[in-house]
VOPAGU-2260 file (C-alpha; in pm, 1 decimal, decimal comma):
REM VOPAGU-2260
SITE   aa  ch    i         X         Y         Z
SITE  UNK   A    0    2146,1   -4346,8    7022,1
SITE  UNK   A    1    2180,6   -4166,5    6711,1
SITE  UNK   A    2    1771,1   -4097,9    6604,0
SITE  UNK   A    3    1667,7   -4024,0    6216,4
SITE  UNK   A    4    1348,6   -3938,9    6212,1
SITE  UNK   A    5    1178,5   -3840,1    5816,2
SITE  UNK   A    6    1024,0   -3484,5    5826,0
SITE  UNK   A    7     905,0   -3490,8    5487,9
SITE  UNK   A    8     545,6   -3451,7    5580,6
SITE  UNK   A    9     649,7   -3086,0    5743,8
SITE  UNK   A   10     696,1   -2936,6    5417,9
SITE  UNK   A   11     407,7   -2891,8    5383,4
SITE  UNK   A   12     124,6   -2691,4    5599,6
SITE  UNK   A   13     101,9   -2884,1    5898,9
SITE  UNK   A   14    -235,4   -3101,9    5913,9
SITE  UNK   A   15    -275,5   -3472,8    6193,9
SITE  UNK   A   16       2,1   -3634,1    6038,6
SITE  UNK   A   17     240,1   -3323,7    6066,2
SITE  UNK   A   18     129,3   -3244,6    6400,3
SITE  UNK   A   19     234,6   -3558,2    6528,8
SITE  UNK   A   20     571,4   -3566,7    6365,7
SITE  UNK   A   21     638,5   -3244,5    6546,9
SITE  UNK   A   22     526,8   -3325,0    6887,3
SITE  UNK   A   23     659,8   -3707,6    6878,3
SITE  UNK   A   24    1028,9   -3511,6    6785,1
SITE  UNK   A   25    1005,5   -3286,5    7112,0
SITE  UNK   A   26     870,5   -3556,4    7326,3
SITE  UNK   A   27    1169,0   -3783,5    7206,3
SITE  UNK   A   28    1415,7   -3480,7    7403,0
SITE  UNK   A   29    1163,1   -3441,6    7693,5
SITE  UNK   A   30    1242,5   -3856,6    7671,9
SITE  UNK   A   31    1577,6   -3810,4    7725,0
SITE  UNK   A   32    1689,5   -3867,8    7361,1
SITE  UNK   A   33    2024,6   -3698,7    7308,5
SITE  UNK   A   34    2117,3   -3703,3    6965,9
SITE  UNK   A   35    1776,1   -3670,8    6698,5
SITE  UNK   A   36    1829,3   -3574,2    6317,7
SITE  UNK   A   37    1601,0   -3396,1    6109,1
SITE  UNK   A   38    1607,7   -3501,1    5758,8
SITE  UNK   A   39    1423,1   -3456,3    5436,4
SITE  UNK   A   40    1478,8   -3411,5    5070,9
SITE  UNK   A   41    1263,2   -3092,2    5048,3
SITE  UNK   A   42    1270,5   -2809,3    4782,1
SITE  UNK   A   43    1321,4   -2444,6    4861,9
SITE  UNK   A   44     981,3   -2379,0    5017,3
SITE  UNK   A   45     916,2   -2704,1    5164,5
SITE  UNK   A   46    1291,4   -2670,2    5348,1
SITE  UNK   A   47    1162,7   -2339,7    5506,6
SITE  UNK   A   48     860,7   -2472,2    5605,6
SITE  UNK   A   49    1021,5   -2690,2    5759,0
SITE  UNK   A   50    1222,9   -2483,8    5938,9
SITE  UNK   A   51     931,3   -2358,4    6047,9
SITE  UNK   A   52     750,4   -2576,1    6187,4
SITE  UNK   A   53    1077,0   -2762,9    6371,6
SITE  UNK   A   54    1138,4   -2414,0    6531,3
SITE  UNK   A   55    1246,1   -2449,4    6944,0
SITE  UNK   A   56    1321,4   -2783,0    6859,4
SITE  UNK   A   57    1691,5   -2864,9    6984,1
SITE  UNK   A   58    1781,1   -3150,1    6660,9
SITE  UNK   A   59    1974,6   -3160,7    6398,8
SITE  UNK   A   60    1869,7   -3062,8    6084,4
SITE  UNK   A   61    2001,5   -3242,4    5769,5
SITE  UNK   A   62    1706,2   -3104,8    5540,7
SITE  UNK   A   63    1871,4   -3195,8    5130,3
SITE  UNK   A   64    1678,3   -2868,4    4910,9
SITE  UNK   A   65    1659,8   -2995,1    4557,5
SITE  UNK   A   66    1424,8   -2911,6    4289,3
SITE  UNK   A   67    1161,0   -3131,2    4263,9
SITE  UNK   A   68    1179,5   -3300,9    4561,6
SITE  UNK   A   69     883,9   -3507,4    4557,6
SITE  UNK   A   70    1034,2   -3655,0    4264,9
SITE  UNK   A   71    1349,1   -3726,1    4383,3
SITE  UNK   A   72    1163,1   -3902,2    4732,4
SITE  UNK   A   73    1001,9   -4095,0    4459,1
SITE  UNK   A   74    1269,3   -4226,7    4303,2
SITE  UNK   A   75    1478,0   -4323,8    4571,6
SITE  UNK   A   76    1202,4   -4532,8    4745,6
SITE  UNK   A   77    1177,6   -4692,0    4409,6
SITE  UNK   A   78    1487,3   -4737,4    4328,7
SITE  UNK   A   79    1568,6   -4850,9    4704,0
SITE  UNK   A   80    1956,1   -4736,4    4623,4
SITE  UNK   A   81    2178,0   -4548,1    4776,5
SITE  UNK   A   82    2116,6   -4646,4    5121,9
SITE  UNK   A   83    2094,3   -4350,3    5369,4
SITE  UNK   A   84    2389,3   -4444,9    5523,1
SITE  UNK   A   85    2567,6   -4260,6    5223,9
SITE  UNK   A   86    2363,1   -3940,7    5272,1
SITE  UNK   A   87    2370,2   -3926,6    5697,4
SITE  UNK   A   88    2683,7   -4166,1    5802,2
SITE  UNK   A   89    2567,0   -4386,2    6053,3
SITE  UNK   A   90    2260,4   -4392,6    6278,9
SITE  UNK   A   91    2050,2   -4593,7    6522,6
SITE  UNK   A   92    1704,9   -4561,7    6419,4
SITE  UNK   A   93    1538,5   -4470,9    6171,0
SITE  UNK   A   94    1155,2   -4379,8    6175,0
SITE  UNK   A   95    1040,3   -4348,4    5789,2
SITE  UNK   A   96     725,7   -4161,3    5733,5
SITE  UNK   A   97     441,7   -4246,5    5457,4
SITE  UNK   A   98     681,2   -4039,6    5220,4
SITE  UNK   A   99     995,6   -4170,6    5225,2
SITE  UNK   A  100    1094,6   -4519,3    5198,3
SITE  UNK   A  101    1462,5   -4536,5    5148,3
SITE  UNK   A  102    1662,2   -4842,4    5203,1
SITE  UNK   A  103    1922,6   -4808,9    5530,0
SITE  UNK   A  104    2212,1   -5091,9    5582,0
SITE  UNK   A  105    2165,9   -5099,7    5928,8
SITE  UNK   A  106    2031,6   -4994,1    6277,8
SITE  UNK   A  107    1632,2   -5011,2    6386,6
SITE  UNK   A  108    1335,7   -4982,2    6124,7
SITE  UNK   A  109    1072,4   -4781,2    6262,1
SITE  UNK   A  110     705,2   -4666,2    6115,5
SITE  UNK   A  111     449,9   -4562,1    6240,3
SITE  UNK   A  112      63,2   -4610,9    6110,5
SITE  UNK   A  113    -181,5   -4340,5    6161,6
SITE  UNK   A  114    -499,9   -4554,4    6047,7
SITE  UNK   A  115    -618,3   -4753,7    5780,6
SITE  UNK   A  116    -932,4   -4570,6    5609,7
SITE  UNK   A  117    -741,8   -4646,6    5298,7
SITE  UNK   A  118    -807,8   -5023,2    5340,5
SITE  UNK   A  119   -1166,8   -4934,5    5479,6
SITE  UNK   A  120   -1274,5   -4688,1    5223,4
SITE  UNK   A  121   -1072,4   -4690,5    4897,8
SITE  UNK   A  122   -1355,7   -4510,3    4724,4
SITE  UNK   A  123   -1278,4   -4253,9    4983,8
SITE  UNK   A  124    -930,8   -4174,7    4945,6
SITE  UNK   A  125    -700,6   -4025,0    4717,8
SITE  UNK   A  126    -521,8   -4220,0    4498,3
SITE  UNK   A  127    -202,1   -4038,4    4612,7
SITE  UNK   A  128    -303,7   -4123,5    4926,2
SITE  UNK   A  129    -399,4   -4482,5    4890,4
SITE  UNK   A  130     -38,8   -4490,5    4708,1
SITE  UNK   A  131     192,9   -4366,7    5003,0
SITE  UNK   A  132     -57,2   -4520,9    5273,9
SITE  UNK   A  133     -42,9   -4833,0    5110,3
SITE  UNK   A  134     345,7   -4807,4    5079,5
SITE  UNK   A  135     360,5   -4795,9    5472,4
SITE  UNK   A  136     153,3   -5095,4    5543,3
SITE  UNK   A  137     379,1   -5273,8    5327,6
SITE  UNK   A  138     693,4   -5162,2    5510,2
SITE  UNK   A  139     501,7   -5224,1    5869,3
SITE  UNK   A  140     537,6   -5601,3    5751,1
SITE  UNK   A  141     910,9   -5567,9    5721,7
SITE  UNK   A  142     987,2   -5311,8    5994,4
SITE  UNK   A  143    1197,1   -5376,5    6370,0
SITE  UNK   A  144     923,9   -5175,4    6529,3
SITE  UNK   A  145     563,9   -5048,5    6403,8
SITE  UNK   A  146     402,7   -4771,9    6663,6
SITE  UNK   A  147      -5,5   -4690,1    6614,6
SITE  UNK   A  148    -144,9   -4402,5    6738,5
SITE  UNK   A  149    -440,9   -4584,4    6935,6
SITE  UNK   A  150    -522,6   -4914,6    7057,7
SITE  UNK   A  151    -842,2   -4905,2    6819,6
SITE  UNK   A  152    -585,5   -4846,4    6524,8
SITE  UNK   A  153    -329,3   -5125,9    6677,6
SITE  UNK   A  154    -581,8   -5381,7    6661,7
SITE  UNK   A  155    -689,7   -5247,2    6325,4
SITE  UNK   A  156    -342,6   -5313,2    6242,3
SITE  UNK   A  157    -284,5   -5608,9    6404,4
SITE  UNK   A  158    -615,5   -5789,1    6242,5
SITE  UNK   A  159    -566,1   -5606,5    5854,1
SITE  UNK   A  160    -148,5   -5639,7    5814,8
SITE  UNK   A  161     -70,7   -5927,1    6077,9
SITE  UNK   A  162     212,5   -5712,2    6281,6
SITE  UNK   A  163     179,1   -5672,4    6680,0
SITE  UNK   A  164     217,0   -5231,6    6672,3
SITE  UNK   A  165     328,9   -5054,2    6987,7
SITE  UNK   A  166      78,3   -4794,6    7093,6
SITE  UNK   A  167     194,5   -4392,2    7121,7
SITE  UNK   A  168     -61,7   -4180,6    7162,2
SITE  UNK   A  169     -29,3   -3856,1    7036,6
SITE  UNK   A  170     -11,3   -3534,6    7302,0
SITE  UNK   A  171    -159,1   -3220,9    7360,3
SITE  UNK   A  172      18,0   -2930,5    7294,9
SITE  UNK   A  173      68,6   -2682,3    7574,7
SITE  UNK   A  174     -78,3   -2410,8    7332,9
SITE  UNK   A  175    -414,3   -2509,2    7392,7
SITE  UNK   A  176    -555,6   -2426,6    7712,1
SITE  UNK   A  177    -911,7   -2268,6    7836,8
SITE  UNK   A  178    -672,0   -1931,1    7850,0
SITE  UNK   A  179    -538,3   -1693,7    7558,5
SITE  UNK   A  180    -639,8   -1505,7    7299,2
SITE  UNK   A  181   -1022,6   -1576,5    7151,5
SITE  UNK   A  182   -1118,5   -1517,0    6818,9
SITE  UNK   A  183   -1526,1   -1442,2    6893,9
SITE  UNK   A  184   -1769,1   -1631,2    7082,1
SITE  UNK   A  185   -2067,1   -1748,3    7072,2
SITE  UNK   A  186   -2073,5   -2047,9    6775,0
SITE  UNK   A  187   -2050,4   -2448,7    6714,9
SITE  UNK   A  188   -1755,6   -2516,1    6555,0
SITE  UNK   A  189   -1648,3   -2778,4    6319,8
SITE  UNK   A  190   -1281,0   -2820,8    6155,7
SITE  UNK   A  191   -1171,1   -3037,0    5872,3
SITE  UNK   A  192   -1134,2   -3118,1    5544,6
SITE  UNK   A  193   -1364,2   -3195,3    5267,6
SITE  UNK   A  194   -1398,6   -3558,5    5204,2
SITE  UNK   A  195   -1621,7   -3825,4    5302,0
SITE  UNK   A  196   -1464,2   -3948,0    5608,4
SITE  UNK   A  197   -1441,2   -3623,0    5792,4
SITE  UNK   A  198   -1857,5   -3572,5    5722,0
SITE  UNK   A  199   -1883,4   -3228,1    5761,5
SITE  UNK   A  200   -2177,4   -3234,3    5498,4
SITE  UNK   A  201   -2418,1   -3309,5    5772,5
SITE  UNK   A  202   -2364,0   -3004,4    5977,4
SITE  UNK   A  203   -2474,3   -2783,5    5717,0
SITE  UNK   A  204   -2829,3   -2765,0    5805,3
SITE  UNK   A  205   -2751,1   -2748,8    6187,1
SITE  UNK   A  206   -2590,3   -2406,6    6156,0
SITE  UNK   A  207   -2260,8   -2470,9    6218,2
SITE  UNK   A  208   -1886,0   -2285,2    6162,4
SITE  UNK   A  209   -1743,7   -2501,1    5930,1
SITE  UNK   A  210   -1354,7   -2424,2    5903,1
SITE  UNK   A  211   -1174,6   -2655,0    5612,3
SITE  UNK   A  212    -807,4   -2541,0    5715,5
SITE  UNK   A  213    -656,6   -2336,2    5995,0
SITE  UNK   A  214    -310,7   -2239,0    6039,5
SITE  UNK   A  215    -183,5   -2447,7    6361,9
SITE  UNK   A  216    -142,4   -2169,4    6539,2
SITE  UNK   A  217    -486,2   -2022,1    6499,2
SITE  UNK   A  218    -673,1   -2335,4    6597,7
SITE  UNK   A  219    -644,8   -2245,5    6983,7
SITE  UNK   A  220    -855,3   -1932,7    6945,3
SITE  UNK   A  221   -1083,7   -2081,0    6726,3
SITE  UNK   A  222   -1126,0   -2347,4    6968,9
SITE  UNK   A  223   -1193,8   -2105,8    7301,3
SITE  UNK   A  224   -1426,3   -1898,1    7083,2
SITE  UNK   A  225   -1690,5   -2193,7    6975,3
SITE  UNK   A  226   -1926,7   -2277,2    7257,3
SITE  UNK   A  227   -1974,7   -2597,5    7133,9
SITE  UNK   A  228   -1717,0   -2822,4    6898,6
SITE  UNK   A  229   -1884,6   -3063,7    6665,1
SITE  UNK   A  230   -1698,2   -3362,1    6580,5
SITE  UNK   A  231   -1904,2   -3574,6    6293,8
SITE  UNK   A  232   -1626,1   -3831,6    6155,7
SITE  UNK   A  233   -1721,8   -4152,2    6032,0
SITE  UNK   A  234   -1338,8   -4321,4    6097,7
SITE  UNK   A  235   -1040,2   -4197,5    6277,9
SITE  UNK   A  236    -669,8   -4326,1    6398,5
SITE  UNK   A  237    -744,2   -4096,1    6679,0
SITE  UNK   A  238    -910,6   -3788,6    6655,3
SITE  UNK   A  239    -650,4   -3513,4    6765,7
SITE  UNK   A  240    -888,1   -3222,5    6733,2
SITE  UNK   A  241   -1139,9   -3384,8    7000,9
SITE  UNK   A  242    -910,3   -3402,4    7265,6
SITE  UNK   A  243    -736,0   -3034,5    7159,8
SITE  UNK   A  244   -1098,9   -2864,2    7154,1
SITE  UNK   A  245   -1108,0   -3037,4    7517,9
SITE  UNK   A  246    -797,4   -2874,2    7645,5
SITE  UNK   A  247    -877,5   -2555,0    7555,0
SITE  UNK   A  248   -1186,6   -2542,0    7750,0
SITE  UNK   A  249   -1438,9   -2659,9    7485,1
SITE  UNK   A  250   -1738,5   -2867,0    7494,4
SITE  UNK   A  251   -1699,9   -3187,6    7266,4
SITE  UNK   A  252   -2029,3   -3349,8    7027,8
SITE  UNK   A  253   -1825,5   -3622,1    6876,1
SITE  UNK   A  254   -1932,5   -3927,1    6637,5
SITE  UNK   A  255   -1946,9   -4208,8    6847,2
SITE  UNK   A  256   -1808,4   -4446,2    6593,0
SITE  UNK   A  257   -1557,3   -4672,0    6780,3
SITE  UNK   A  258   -1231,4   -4495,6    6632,0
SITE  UNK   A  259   -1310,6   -4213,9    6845,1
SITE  UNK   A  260   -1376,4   -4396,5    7155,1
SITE  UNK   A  261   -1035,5   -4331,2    7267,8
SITE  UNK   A  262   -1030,4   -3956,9    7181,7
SITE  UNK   A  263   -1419,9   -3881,6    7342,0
SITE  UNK   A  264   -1346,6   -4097,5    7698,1
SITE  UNK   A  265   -1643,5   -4011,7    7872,5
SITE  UNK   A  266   -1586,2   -3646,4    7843,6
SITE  UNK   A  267   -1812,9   -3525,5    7501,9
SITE  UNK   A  268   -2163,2   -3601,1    7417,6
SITE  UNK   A  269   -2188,8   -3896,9    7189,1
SITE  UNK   A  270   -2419,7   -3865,3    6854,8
SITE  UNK   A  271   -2448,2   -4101,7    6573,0
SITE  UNK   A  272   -2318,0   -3918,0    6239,1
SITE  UNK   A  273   -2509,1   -4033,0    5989,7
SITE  UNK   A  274   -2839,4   -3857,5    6169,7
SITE  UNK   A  275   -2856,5   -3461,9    6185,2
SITE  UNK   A  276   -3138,4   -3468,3    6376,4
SITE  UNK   A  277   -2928,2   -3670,4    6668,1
SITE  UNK   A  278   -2609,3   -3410,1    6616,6
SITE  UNK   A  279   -2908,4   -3145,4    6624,6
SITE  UNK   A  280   -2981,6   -3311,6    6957,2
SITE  UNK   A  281   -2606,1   -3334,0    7129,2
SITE  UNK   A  282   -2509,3   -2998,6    7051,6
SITE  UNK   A  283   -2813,8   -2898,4    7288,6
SITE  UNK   A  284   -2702,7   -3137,9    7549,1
SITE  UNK   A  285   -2355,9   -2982,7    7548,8
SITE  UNK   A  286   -2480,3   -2682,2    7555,0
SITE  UNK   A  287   -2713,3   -2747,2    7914,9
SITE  UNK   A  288   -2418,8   -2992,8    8039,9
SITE  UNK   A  289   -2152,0   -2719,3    7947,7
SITE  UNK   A  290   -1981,9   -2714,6    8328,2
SITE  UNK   A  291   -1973,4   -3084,1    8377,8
SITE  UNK   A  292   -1850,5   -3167,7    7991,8
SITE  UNK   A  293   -1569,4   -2913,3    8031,2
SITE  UNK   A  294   -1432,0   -2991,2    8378,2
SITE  UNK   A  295   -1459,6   -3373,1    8250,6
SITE  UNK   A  296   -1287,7   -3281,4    7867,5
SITE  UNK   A  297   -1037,8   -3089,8    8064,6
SITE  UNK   A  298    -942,6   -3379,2    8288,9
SITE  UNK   A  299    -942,8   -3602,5    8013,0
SITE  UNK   A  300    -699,4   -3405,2    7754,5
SITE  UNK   A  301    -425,3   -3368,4    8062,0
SITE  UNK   A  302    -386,3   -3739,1    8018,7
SITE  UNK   A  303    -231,1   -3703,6    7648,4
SITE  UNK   A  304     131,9   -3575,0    7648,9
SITE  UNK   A  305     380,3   -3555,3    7432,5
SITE  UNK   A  306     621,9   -3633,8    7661,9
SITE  UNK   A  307     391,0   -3979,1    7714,0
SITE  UNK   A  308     408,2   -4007,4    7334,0
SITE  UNK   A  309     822,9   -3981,6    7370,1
SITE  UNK   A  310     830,8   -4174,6    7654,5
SITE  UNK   A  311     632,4   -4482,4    7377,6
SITE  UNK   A  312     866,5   -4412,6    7111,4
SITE  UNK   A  313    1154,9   -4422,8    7285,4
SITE  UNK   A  314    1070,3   -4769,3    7484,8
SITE  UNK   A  315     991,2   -4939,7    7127,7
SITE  UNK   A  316    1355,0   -4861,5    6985,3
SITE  UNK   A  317    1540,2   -4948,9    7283,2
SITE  UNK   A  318    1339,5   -5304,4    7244,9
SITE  UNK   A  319    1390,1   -5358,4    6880,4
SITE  UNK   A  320    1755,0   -5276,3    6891,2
């Protein structure tokens, strides 16, 4: 089975989205899958970037550098000609991402959807954003095979665009563990970016290290070195970070909106984030707790592989070939 999976979104510094894309490709070959192709119309930078981040990875790479690349994704997806069969010869699968939508004469149609807080909170989200997002939902409709990255966001899915998704949660990667390299000690620690959603406006009273963006590979230390990581989201597909702080040894506060309900288990204290006085409140508790919330967020993270994720992925194209 010849596997074509879009790495578009790894030109760029890797964020959730990225992060998945990378881990899904090497559970695929812990999977068993024999033959897996790289591609992406990318420019100079984003092709090394790429490179980069696909780095121990035993694919293909068919990565097209062209100047303005973002255009030219644009308009082939508009256009919806040539098919890729002119660009890669023939394939099995191919799994588009919210970047590239290029028409394909045959084999499997896969996409997966990460959440919906586009749909949810338009006011929210970027109209680039609402754009591509909005792009993939309308391709889930038409797609062999639609993969979610929790059963909260599957039912989302299932109840907002009318398609049954396959569930593939993402994995942990070995990288984070309670051992390594620490960057200090002794703080709360809070990581994302900006906007809304994410909240991290209401941990600025509370005293906490608020970290917008951190190279992938730093996130491990960062992790090790907080006593305490603060999770205030109002919506999530998931919530990666949750169950990475837990792997590394970490003590989880985490929104207890519903989204993150699959993320938090029963392994991180629970606060409403709308109320600083309650986050105020959980940070203590994980704090006192700290010896039963790690040994439980360390039992809970072992359960999210990427080979598990591979495993998912896998399964779905084999049943919508």
């Amino acid at each position: 089975m010849r596997i074509v999976v879009d790495v578009s979104p790894l030109s760029h510094p890797r964020t959730g989205i990225g992060n998945y894309i990378r881990g899904m490709l090497g559970g695929l070959l812990e999977a068993g899958a024999a033959d897996v192709v790289a591609f992406a119309p990318a420019s100079g930078r984003g092709a090394e970037q790429i490179a980069h981040s696909l780095d121990g990875l035993s694919i293909a790479h068919e990565i097209r550098t062209l100047p303005v690349a973002y255009a030219w994704r644009e308009v082939w997806s508009a256009l919806r000609r040539p098919r890729l069969e002119r660009v890669l010869g023939r394939f099995d699968v191919f799994h588009l991402s919210d970047w590239l939508h290029v028409p394909q004469l045959a084999g499997v149609r896969a996409v997966t959807v990460y959440d919906l807080a586009p749909l949810h909170f338009p006011d929210w989200s970027h109209p680039r954003t609402r754009r591509l997002h909005g792009r993939t939902y309308r391709e889930a409709r038409e797609a062999d095979v639609v993969f979610a990255i929790s059963e909260f966001t599957a039912r989302d899915v299932r109840d907002r665009l009318g398609v049954e998704p396959l569930v593939a949660y993402p994995g942990v990667d070995e990288r984070f563990t309670p051992d390594g390299e620490v960057a200090e000690r002794g703080y709360a620690l809070a990581i994302g970016t900006r906007e809304p959603r994410k909240n991290l406006a209401v941990l600025e009273p509370l005293g906490v290290r608020i970290v917008d963006y951190v190279p992938d590979e730093e996130l491990p230390r960062l992790y090790r070195g907080a006593d305490v990581f603060v999770f205030p989201s109002r919506f999530e597909g998931f919530g990666m970070p949750v169950v990475e702080a837990m792997a590394c040894g970490t003590p989880v506060v985490c929104s207890n909106h519903p989204s993150l309900d699959e993320a938090a288990g029963d392994a991180a204290v629970r606060v409403d984030p709308e109320d600083a006085g309650d986050i105020a409140r959980g940070i203590e508790e994980a704090r006192e707790r700290r010896d039963e919330v790690v040994a439980r967020g360390l039992a809970h993270a072992a359960r999210f592989t990427w080979r598990a994720t591979g495993d998912a992925i896998l399964a779905g194209y084999r049943q919508a070939a």
